[in-house]
C-alpha positions in Angstrom: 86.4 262.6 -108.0 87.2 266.7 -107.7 90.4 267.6 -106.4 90.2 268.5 -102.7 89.0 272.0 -102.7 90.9 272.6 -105.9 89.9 274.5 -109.1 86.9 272.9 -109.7 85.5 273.2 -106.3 81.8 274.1 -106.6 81.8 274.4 -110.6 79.5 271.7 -112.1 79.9 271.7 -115.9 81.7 273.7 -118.5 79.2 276.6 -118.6 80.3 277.3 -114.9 83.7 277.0 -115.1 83.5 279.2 -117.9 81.5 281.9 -116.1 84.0 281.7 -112.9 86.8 281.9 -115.3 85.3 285.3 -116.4 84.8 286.7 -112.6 87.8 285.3 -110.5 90.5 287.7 -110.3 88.4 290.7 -110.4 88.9 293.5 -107.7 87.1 293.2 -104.5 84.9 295.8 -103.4 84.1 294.5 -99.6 81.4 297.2 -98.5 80.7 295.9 -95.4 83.3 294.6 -93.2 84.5 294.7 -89.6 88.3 295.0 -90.1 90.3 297.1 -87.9 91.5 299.7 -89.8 94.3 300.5 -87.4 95.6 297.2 -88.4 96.1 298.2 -91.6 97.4 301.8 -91.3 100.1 300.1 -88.9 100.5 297.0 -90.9 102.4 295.2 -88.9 102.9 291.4 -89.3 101.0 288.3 -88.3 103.2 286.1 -85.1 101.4 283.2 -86.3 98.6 281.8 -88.6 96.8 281.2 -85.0 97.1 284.8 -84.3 95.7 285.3 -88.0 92.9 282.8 -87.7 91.8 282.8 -84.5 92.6 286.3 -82.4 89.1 287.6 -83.3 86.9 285.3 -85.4 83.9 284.4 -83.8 82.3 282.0 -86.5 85.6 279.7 -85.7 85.1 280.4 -81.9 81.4 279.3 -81.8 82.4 276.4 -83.9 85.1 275.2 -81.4 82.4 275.7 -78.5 80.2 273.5 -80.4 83.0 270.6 -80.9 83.6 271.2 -77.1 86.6 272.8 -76.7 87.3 274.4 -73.0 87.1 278.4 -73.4 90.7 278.4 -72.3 91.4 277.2 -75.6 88.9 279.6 -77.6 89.1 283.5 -75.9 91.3 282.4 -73.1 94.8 282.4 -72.3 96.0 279.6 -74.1 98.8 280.4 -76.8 98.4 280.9 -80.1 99.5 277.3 -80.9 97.7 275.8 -78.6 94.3 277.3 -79.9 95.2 276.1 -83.4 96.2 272.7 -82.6 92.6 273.3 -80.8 90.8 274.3 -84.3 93.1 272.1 -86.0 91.4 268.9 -84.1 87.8 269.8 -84.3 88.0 271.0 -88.1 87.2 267.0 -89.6 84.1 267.5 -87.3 82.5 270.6 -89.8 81.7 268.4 -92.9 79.8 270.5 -94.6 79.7 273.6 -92.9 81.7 276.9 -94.7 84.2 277.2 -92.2 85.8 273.7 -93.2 85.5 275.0 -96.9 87.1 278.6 -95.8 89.9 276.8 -93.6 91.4 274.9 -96.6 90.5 277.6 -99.7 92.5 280.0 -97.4 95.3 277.6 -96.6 95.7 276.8 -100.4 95.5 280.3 -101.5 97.6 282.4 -98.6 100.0 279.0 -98.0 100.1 276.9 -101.0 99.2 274.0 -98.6 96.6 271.5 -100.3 96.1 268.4 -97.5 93.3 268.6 -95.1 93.9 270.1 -91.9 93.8 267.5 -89.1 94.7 266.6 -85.4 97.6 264.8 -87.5 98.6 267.2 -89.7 98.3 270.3 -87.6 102.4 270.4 -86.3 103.1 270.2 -90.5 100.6 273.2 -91.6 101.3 275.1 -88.3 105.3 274.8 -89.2 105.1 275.8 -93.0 102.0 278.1 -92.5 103.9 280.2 -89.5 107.4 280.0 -92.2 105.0 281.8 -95.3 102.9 284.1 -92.8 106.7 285.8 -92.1 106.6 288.2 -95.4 103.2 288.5 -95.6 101.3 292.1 -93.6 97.6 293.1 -93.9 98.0 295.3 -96.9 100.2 292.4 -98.3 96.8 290.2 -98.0 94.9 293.1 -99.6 96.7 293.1 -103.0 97.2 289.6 -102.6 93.5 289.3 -103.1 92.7 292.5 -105.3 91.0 294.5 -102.4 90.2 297.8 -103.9 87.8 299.1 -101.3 87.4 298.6 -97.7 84.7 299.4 -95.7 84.9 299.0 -92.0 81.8 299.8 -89.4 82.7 302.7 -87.6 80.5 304.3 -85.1 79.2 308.0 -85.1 81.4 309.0 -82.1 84.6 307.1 -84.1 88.0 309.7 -85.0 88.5 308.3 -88.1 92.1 309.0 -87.9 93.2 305.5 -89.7 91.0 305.7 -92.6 92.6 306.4 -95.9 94.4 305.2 -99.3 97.3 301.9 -98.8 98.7 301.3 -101.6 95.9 300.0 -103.6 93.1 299.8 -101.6 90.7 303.0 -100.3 89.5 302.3 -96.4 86.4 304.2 -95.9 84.3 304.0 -93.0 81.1 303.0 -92.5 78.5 305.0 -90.3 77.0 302.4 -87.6 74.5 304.7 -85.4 72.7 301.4 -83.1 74.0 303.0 -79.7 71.7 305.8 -80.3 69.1 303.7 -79.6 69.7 302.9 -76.4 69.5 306.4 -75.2 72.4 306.0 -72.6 73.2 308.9 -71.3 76.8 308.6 -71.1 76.9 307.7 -74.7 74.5 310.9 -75.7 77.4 312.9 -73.8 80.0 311.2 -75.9 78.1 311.8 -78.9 77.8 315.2 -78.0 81.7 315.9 -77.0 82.6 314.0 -80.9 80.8 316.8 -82.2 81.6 320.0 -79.8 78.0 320.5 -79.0 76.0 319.7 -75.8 73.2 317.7 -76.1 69.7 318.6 -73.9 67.3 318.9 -76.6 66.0 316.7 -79.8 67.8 319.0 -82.2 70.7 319.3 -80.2 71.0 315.2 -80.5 70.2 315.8 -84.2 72.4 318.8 -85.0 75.0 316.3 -83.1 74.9 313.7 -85.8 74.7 315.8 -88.3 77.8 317.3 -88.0 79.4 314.1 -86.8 77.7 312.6 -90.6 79.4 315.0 -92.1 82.5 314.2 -90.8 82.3 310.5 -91.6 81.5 312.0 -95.5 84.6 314.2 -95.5 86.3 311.1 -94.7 85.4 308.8 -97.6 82.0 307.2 -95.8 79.5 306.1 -98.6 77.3 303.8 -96.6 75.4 304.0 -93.5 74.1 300.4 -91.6 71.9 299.4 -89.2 71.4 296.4 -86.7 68.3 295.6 -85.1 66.2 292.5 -84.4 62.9 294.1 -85.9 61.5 297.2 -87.5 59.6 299.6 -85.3 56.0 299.1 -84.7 55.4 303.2 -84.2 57.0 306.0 -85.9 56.9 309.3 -83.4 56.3 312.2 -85.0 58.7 315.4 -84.5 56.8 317.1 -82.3 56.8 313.6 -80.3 60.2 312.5 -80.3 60.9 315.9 -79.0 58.8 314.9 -75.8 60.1 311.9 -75.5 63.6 312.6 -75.7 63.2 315.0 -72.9 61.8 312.4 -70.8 64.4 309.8 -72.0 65.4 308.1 -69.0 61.4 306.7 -68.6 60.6 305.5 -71.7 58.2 302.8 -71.8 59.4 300.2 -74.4 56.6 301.1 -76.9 57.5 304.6 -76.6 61.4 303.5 -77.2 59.9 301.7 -80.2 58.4 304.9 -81.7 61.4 307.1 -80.9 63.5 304.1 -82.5 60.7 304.4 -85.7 61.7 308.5 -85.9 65.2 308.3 -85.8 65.5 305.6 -88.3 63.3 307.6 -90.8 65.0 310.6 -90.0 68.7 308.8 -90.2 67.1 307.3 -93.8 66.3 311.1 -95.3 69.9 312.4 -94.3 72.0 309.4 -96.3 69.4 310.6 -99.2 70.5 314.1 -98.9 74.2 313.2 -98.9 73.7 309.9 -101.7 74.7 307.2 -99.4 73.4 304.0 -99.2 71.7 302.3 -95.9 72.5 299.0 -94.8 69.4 297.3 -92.9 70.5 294.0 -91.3 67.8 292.6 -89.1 66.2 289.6 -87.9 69.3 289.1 -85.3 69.1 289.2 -81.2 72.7 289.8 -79.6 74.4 288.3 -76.5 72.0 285.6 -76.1 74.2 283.7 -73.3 74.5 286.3 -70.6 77.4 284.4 -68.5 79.5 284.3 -71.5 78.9 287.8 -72.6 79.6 289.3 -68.8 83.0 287.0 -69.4 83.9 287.6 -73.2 81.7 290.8 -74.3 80.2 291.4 -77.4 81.3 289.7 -80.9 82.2 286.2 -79.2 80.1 284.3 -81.0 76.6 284.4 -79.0 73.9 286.2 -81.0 71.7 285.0 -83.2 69.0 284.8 -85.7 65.7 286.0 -84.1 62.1 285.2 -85.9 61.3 286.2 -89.3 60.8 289.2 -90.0 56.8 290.7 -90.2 56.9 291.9 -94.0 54.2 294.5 -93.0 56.2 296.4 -90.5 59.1 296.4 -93.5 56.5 298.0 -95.7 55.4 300.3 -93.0 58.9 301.7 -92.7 59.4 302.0 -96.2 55.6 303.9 -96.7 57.2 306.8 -94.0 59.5 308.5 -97.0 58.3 309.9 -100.5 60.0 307.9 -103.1 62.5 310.6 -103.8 63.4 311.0 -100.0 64.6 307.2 -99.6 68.1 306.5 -100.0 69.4 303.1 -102.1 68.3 300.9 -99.7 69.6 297.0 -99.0 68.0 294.1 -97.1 69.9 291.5 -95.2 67.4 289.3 -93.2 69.3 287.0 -90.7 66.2 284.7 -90.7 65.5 283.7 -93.9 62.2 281.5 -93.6 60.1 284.6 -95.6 62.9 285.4 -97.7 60.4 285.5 -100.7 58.4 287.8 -99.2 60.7 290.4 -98.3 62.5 290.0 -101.9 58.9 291.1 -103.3 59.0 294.2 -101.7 61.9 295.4 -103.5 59.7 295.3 -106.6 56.9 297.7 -104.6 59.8 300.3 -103.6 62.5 302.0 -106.1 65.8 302.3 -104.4 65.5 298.8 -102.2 67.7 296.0 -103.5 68.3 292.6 -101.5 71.7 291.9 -100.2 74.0 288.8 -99.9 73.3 286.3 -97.7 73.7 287.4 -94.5 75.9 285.3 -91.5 74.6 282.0 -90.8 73.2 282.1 -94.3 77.0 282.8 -95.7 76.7 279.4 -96.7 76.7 276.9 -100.0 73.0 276.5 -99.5 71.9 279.7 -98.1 74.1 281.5 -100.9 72.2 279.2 -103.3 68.8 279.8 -101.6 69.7 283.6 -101.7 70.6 283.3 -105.3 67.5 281.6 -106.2 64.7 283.6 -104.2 66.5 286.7 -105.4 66.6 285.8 -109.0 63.0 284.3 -109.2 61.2 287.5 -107.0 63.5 290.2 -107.6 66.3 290.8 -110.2 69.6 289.4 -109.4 71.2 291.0 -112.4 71.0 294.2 -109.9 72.7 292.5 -107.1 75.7 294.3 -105.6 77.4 291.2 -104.7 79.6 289.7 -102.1 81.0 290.8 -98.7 83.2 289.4 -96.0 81.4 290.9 -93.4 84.3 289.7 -91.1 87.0 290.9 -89.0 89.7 288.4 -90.4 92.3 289.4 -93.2 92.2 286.3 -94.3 88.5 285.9 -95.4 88.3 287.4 -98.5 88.4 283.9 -99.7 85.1 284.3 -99.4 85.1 286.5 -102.3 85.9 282.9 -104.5 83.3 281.2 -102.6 80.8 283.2 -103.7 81.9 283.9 -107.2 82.0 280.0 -107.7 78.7 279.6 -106.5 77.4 282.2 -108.3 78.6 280.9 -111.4 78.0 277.5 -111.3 74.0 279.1 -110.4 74.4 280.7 -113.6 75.7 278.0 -115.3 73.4 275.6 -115.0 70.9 278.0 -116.2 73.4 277.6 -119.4 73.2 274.2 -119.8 69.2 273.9 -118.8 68.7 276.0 -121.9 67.5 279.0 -119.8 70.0 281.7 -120.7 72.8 282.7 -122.9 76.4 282.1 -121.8 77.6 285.5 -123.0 74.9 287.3 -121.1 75.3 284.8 -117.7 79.5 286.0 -118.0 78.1 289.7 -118.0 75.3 289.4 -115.4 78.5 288.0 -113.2 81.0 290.5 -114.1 78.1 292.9 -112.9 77.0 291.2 -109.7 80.8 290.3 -108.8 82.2 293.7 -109.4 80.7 296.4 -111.5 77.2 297.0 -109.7 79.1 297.8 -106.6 81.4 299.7 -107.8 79.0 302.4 -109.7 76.9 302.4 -106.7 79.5 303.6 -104.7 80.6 306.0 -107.1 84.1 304.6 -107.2 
């Protein structure tokens, strides 16, 4: 029997243990992220590893909902003890699920504390957790890990005024345009007062992100990303979008749908022009319980994974730019029921690469499935890797996760005979690190 969630954790056989041996303390890239970067610039400390674990983490939040813990106890006003004594007694419930694999990887690597977390043991781990959390700060937890670039998801109307080089690690932003979707008015104004220009027409709305683009490019941004539960039906032309942006207020949803289709393709041809890459995460439907968002707001832990995705409105989008006018392009589908099918259109399309499992996929078997699929309809020696995609300073334990599944994957193609040990050690040094990092540029 494997030591609890110790070194061998995940690796099955030499090969993989090998391989992970090869990978593990290499520097993290995280390109897409939702840390505050305020938090970092300020760096002060953590009170308490409840203020660390639980003061915005919504995959722990939804997890305590579904064990049945009062809200009080989740985003209420409990204290920070009390919501980890909370966690702490609904953890032995999450067999199997990645949050009971981050909770103790995190407490082994940031604490040195090795016995499962508990109703039992929760006073012991809160009490030595809370005495080693003292010298430790956010940009302590960065070079703890190796974080050498940070990307946070900033949108277009964001100052910026945080981003920048701590000590080792480069925070760039990322450029998040959803709201300009909606069309809200009192967003467009805000939009246009972020970049000095009043917005009345189409072009003024474009000229508007344009500058406010190359802003977020003066200050380090390399990557664009987009959230949206499907890919438009209807692309407006120019001359259409024009119309219909004048006439905003009264769209009809299909005609939302096409101006959606234009600004998308548009948005796509600018991060071309500038060589950033686009983020497309889709298949996801937000704020699904509407009591709990008018009480808690957005990012509590209530969206979800929508249908699968319709393959032929991804290739539509895709047909509306020339190969050169596409920017390096990658898919994360929230739904991955078709997850072939939309890694075989990245062999129809230069430029469009499949990303990391995405979310509720951000699991042993949906990495594995995402592994798999990738490897068997796309090429996963291409892959750019991991991500934390989280707001907690204490996730990039999920860095490990991955790299462990990813080699014992790898591995076992080793010991089945199927590939070469020195080339599965590069293919992971690639995927883990060096893909990334020449994407970027960095």
């Amino acid at each position: 029997m494997k030591e609890f969630y110790g070194e061998e954790y995940l690796l099955n056989g030499e090969s993989a243990k090998k391989i992970f041996s090869a990978v593990k303390d290499l520097p993290i890239i995280d390109y897409h992220c939702h840390l505050n970067e305020k938090l970092i610039a300020q760096n002060a400390g953590f009170q308490t590893i409840g203020e660390l674990w639980l003061a915005g983490d919504h995959y722990k939040w939804r997890a305590m909902r579904l064990c049945g813990v009062d809200e009080e106890y989740i985003t209420g006003k409990k204290s920070d003890r009390e919501k980890f004594f909370a966690y702490a007694k609904i953890l032995p419930m999450l067999a199997g699920n990645p949050l009971y694999a981050w909770s103790h990887r995190e407490l082994r690597e940031l604490f040195a504390i090795k016995e499962p977390l508990n109703g039992d043991s929760a006073q012991r781990i809160w009490d030595e957790a809370n005495e080693r959390l003292k010298g430790l700060r956010p940009r302590d937890l960065l070079k703890k890990f190796g974080v050498e670039y940070v990307a946070t998801t900033d949108d277009p109307v964001s100052d910026l005024s945080a981003h920048g080089v701590y000590g080792g690690t480069k925070v760039a932003p990322t450029f998040r345009p959803d709201r300009l979707y909606s069309l809200e008015e009192d967003y467009i104004k805000r939009l246009g007062a972020s970049a000095g220009e009043e917005i009345s027409t189409l072009d003024n709305l474009l000229s508007a992100i344009e500058k406010r683009l190359n802003y977020f490019v003066v200050k380090g941004c390399k990557i664009s990303d987009h959230g949206f539960e499907k890919f438009p039906h209807g692309y407006a032309s120019y001359e259409e979008a024009k119309r219909l942006f004048e006439r905003r207020a009264a769209l009809r949803a299909e005609e939302k749908d096409a101006f959606f289709g234009f600004l998308l393709v548009w948005l796509s041809k600018q991060y071309q022009k500038r060589g950033m890459i686009m983020q497309l995460h889709f298949s996801v439907v937000r704020n699904n319980n509407a009591q709990m968002f008018r009480s808690c707001g957005a990012d509590s832990g209530f969206d979800l994974m929508s249908g699968e995705q319709n393959v032929t409105d991804l290739i539509a989008f895709l047909n509306q730019m020339q190969e050169e006018e596409r920017p390096q392009t990658i898919l994360y589908p929230l739904n991955d029921n078709n997850l072939s099918a939309i890694a075989a259109v990245t062999g129809a399309f230069r430029n469009v690469k499949m990303g990391a499992a995405w979310w509720f996929n951000d699991s042993v078997q949906g990495i594995k499935k995402n592994l798999s699929v990738v490897a068997e309809y796309s090429a996963l020696g291409s892959s750019l890797g991991m991500l934390t995609d989280s707001r907690s300073f204490s996730s990039y334990v999920r860095f490990g996760f991955f790299r462990r599944i990813l080699s014992d994957y790898l591995g076992g193609l080793v010991e089945g005979g199927e590939y070469p040990l020195d080339q599965a050690i590069e293919t992971a040094k690639n995927i883990c690190y060096f893909n990334v990092k020449e994407a970027l540029g960095l």
